[in-house]
One Martini backbone bead per residue (centre of mass of N, CA, C, O) as a GRO file, in nm:
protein
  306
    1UNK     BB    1  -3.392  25.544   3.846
    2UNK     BB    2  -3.466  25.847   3.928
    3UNK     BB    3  -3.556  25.982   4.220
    4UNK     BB    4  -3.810  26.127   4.091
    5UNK     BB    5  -3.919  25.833   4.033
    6UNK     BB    6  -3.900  25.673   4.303
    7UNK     BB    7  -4.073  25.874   4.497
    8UNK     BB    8  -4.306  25.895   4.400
    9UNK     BB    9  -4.641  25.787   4.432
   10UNK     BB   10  -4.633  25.554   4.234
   11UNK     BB   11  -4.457  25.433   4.328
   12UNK     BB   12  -4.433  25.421   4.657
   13UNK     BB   13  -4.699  25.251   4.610
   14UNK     BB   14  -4.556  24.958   4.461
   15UNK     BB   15  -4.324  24.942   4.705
   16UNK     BB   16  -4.580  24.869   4.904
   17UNK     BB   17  -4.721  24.659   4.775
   18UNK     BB   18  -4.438  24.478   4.723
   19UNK     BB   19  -4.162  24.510   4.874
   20UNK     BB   20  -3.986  24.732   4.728
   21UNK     BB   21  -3.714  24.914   4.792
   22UNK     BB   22  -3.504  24.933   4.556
   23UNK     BB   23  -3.203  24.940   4.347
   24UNK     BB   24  -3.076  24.670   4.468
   25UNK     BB   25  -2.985  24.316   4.433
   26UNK     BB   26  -3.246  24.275   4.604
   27UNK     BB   27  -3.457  24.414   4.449
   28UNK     BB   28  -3.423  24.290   4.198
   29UNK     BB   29  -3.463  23.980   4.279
   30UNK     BB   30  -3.747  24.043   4.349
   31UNK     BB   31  -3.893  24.156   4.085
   32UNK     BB   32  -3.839  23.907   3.952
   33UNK     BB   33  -4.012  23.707   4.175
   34UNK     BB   34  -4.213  23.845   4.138
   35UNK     BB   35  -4.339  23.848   3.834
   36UNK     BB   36  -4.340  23.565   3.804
   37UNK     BB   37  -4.537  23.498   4.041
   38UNK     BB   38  -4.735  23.630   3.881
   39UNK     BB   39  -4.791  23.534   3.605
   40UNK     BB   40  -4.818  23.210   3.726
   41UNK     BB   41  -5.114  23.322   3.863
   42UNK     BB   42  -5.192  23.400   3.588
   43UNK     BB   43  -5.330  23.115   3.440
   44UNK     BB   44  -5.450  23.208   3.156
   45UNK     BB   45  -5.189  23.284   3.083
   46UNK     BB   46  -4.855  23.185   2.931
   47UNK     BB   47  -4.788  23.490   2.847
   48UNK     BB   48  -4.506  23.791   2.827
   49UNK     BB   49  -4.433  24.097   2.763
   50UNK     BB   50  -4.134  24.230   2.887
   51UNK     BB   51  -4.005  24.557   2.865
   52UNK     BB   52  -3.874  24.778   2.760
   53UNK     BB   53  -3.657  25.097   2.825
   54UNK     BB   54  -3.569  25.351   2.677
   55UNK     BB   55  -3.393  25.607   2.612
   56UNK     BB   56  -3.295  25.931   2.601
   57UNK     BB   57  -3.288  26.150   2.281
   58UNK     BB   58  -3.161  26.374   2.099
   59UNK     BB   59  -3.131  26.538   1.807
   60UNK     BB   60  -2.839  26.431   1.740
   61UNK     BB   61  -2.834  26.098   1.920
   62UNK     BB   62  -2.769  26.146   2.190
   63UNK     BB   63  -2.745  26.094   2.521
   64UNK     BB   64  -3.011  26.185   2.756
   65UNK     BB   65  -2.922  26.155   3.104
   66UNK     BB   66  -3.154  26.414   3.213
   67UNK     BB   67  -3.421  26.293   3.056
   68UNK     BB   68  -3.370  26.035   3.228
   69UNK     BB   69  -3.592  25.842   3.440
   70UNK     BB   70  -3.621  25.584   3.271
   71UNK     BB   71  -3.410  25.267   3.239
   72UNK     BB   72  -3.445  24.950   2.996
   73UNK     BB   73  -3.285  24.741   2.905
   74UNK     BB   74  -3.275  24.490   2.672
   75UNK     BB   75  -3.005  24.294   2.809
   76UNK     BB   76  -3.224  24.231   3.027
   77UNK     BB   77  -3.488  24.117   2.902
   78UNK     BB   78  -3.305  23.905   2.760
   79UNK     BB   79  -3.269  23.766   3.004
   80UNK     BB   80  -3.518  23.690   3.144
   81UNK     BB   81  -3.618  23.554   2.910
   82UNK     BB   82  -3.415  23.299   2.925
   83UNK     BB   83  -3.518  23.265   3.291
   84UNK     BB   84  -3.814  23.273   3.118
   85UNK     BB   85  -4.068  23.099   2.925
   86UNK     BB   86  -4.331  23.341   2.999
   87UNK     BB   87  -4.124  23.534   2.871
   88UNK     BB   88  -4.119  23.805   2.666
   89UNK     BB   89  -3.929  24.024   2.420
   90UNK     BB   90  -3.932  24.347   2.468
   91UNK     BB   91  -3.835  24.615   2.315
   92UNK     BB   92  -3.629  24.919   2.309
   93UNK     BB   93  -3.628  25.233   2.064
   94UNK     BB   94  -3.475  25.476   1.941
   95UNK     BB   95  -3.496  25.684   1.671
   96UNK     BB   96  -3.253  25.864   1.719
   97UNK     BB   97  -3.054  25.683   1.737
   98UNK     BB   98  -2.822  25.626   1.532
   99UNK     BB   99  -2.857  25.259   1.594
  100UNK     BB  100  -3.137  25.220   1.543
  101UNK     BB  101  -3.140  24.953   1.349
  102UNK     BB  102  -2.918  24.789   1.458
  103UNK     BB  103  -3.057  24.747   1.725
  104UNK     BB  104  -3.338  24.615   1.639
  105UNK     BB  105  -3.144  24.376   1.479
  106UNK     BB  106  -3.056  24.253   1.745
  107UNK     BB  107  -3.303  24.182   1.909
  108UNK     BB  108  -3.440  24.027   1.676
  109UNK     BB  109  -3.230  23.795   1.701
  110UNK     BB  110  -3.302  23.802   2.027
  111UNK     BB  111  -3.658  23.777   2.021
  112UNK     BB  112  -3.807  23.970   1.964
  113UNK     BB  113  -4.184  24.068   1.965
  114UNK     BB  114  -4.115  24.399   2.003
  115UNK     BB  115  -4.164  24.791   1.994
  116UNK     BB  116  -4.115  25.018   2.225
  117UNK     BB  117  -4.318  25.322   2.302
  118UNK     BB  118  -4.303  25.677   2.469
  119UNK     BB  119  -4.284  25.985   2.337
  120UNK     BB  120  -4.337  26.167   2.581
  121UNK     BB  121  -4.110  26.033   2.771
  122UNK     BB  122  -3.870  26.010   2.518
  123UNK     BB  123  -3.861  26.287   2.315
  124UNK     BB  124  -4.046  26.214   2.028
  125UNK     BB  125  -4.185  26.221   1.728
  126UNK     BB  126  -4.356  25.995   1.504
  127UNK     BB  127  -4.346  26.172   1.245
  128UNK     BB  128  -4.051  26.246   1.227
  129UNK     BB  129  -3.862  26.132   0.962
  130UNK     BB  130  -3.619  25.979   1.158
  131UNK     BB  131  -3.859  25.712   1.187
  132UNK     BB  132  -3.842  25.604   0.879
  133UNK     BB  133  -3.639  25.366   0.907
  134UNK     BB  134  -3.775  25.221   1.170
  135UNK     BB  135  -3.994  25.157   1.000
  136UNK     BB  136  -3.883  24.970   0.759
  137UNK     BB  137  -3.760  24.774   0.961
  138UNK     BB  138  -4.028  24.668   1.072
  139UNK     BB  139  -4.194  24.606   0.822
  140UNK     BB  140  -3.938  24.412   0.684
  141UNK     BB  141  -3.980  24.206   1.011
  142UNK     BB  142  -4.248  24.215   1.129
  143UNK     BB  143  -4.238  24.384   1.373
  144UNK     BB  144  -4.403  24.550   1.614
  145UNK     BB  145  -4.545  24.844   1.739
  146UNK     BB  146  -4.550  24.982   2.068
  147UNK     BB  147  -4.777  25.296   2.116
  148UNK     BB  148  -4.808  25.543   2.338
  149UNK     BB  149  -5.156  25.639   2.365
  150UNK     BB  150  -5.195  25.950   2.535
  151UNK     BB  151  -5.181  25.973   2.884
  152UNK     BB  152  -4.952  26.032   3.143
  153UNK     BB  153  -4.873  25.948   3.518
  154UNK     BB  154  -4.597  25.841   3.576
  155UNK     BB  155  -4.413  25.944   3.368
  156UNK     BB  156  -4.237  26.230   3.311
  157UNK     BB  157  -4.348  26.462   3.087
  158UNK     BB  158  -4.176  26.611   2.757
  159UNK     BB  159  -4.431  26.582   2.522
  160UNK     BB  160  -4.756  26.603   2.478
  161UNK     BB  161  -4.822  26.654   2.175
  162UNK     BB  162  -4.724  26.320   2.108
  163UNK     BB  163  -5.019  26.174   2.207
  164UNK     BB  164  -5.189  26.138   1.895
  165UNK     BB  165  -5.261  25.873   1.707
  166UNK     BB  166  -5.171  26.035   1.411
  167UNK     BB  167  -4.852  26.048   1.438
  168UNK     BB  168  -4.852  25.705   1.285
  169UNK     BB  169  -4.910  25.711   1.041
  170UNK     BB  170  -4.651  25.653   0.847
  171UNK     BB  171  -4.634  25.381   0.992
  172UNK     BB  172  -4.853  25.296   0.834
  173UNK     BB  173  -4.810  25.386   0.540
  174UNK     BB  174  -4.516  25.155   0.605
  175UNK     BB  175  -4.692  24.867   0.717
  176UNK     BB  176  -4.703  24.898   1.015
  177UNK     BB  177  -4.751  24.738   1.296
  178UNK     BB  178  -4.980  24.824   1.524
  179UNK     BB  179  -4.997  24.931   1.867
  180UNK     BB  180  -5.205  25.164   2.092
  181UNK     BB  181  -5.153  25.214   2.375
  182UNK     BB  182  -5.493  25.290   2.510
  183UNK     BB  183  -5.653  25.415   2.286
  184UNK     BB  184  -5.580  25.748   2.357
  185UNK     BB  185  -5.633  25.779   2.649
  186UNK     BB  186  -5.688  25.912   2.924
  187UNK     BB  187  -5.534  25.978   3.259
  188UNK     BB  188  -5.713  26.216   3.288
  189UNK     BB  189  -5.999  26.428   3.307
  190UNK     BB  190  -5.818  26.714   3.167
  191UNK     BB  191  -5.746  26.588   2.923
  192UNK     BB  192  -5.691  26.483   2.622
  193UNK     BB  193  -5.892  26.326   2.382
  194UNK     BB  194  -5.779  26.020   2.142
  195UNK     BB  195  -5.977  25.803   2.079
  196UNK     BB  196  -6.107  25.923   1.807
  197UNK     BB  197  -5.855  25.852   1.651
  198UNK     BB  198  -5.780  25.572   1.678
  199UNK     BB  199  -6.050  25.454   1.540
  200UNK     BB  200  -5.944  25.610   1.279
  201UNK     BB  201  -5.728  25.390   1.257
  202UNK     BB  202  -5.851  25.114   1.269
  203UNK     BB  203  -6.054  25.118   1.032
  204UNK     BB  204  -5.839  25.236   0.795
  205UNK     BB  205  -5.626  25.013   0.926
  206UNK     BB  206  -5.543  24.679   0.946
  207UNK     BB  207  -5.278  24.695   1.144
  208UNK     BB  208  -5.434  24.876   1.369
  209UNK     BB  209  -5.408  24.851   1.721
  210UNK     BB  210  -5.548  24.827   2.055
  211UNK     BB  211  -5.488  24.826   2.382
  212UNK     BB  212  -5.610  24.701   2.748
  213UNK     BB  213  -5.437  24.885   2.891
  214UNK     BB  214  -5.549  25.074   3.179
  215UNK     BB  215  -5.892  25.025   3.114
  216UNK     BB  216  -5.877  24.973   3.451
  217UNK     BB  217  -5.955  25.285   3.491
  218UNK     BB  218  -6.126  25.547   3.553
  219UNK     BB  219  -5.958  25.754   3.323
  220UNK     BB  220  -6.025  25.493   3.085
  221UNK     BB  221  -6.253  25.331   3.067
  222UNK     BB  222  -6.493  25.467   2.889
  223UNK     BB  223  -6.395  25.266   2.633
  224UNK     BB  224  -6.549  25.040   2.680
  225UNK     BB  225  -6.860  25.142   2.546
  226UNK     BB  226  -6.667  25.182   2.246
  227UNK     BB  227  -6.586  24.884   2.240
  228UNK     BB  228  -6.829  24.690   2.281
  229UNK     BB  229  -7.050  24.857   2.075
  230UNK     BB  230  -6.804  24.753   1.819
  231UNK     BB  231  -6.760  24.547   1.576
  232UNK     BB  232  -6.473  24.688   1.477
  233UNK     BB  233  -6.314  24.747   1.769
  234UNK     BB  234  -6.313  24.410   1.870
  235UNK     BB  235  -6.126  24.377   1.627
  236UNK     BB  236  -5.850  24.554   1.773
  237UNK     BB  237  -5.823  24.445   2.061
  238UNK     BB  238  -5.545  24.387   2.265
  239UNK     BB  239  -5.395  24.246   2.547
  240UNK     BB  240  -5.368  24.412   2.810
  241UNK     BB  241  -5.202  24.517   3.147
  242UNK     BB  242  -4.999  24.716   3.285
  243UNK     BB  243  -4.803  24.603   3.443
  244UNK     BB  244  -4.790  24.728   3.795
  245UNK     BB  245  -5.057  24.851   3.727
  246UNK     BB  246  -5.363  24.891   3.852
  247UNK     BB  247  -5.688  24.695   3.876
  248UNK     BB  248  -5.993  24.824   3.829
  249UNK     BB  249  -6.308  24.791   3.802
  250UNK     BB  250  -6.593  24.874   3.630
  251UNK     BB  251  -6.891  24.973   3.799
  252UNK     BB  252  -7.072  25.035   3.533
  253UNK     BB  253  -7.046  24.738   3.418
  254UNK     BB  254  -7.048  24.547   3.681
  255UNK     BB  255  -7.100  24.625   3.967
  256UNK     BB  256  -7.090  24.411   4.212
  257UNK     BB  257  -6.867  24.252   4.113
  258UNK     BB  258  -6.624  24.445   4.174
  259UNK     BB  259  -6.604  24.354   4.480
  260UNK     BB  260  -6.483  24.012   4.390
  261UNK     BB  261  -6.252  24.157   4.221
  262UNK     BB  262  -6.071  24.276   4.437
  263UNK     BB  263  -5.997  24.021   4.619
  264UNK     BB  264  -5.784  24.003   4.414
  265UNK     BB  265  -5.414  24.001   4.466
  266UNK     BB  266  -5.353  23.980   4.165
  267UNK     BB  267  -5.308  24.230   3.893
  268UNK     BB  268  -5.317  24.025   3.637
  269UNK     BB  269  -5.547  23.799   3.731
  270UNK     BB  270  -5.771  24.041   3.726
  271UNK     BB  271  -5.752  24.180   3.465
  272UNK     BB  272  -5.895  23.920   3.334
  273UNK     BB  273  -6.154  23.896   3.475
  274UNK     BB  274  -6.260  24.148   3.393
  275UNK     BB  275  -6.274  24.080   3.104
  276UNK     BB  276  -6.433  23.882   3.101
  277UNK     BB  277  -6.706  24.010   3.244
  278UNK     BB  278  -6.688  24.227   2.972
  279UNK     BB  279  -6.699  23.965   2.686
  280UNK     BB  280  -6.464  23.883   2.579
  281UNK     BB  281  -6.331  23.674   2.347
  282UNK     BB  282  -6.137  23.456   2.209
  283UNK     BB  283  -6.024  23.636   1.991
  284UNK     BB  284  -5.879  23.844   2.188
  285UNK     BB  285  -5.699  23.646   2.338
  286UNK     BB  286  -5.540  23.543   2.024
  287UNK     BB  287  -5.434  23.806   1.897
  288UNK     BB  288  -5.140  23.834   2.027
  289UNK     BB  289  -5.037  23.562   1.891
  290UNK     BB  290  -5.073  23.669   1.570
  291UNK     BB  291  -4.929  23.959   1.557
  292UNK     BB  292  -4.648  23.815   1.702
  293UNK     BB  293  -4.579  23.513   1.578
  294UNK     BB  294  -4.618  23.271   1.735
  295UNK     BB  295  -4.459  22.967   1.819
  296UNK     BB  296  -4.715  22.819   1.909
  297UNK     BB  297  -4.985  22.767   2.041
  298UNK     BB  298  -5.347  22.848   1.990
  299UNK     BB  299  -5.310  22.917   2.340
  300UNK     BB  300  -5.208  23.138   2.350
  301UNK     BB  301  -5.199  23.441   2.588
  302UNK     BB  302  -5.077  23.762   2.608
  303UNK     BB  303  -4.916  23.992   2.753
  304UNK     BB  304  -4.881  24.357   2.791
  305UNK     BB  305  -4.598  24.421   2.963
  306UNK     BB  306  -4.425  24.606   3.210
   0.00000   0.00000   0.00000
């Protein structure tokens, strides 16, 4: 992490609720055995997807560590998953990067189960032709892409236009897995909403969906409404936990229920409960061991998690 991203208020306020102090490597395994921990307490998840976060690349290819302030590599969440049977290996590839198939298909080799990416913070726009060969190879090893859409304010945005899910749309007509990641809701108030393009393509493309990754936001809930009274997206929308964001119950879903939910202080076994109050029925809990195609039981239900 950049200095920047460390001391941020949004960090600082998880290194203080979690007692991570730095990044040497005593904070490192410390990080570590929270994330295991955190898991282990969310009794009714099985797995969780745990990310990986490439580098910034510029337009030649080139890597750009002035503008990388987040960079979590491949083959650390590769030991992860290694020495953890409930973690999952998500990768995460710069298509800007040279050798960006080379590498999608080394994760693959490697047990990837999805493809992370974040473009406003990672500085590439998703329609953009460069993208179209691990288009191809997405689509072509069947492994979904994890992409996000809409606002963010955890990580210091590149280029908030390409926040768009309609600028997906390249990867949906050549066959992409899609997981839209907060279904294009805005981080804050003033932000552009682009939840109704999500919609309109979760209708329209039978592989395109959603995650409920920080929908336990007050500037992301109101997505609630209108995922819960529409019965062609609730059955697009996969979990996501978006840990370690915290997550707040919905007062005007829950009522007083909010406060009894407040209590439980694993904040993914919060966002859990929150979501069966909200009545996701078992189909949604199953939807991502289907999408991401594991060799598991039929109960396996994985979150989403950063």
């Amino acid at each position: 992490m950049s200095p920047r991203i460390l001391n941020s208020p949004v960090f600082r306020f998880m290194r203080y609720c979690f007692g991570i102090n730095g990044e040497d490597a005593a904070s490192e395994r410390a990080l570590e055995k929270l994330l295991a921990d955190t898991l282990a307490g969310a009794t009714k998840l099985d797995a969780a997807v745990v990310l990986a976060f490439d580098a910034v690349y510029d337009d030649s290819g080139a890597f750009d560590e002035a503008n990388t302030h987040l960079y979590v590599t491949n083959d650390y969440v590769i030991e992860l998953a290694a020495r953890h049977p409930k973690m999952l290996f998500g990768c995460s590839v710069h298509p800007y990067r040279k050798d960006a198939v080379a590498e999608l298909e080394r994760c693959i080799a490697a047990g990837a189960v999805l493809c992370k990416w974040l473009p406003i913070v990672q500085n590439f726009n998703p329609a953009d032709e460069r993208c179209f060969p691990l288009y191809e190879a997405l689509a072509h090893y069947k492994l979904p892409l994890l992409s996000h859409t809409g606002g963010e304010k955890t990580l210091p945005n590149l280029d908030i236009s390409v926040a768009d899910p309609l600028l997906l749309t390249p990867a949906a007509k050549r066959g992409v897995t899609i997981i839209a990641a907060h279904c294009g809701t805005r981080s804050t108030f003033a932000e552009a909403d682009y939840f109704p393009q999500f919609a309109r393509l979760a209708e329209e493309y039978e592989h395109f969906y959603g995650d409920t990754s920080a929908l336990n936001l007050p500037t992301r809930s109101y997505a609630w409404e209108h995922l819960l009274r529409s019965s062609t997206l609730r059955q697009k929308i996969v979990h996501g936990s978006d840990w370690p964001i915290i997550s707040l119950p919905p007062v005007k879903e829950l009522g007083i229920a909010s406060l009894q939910l407040l209590r439980i202080r694993n904040w993914m076994h919060r966002d859990v409960l929150i979501k069966e109050r909200l009545g996701l029925d078992d189909a949604y809990w199953h939807r991502a061991s289907k999408i991401l195609r594991l060799n598991r039981s039929p109960n396996v239900a994985p979150a989403l998690s950063a």
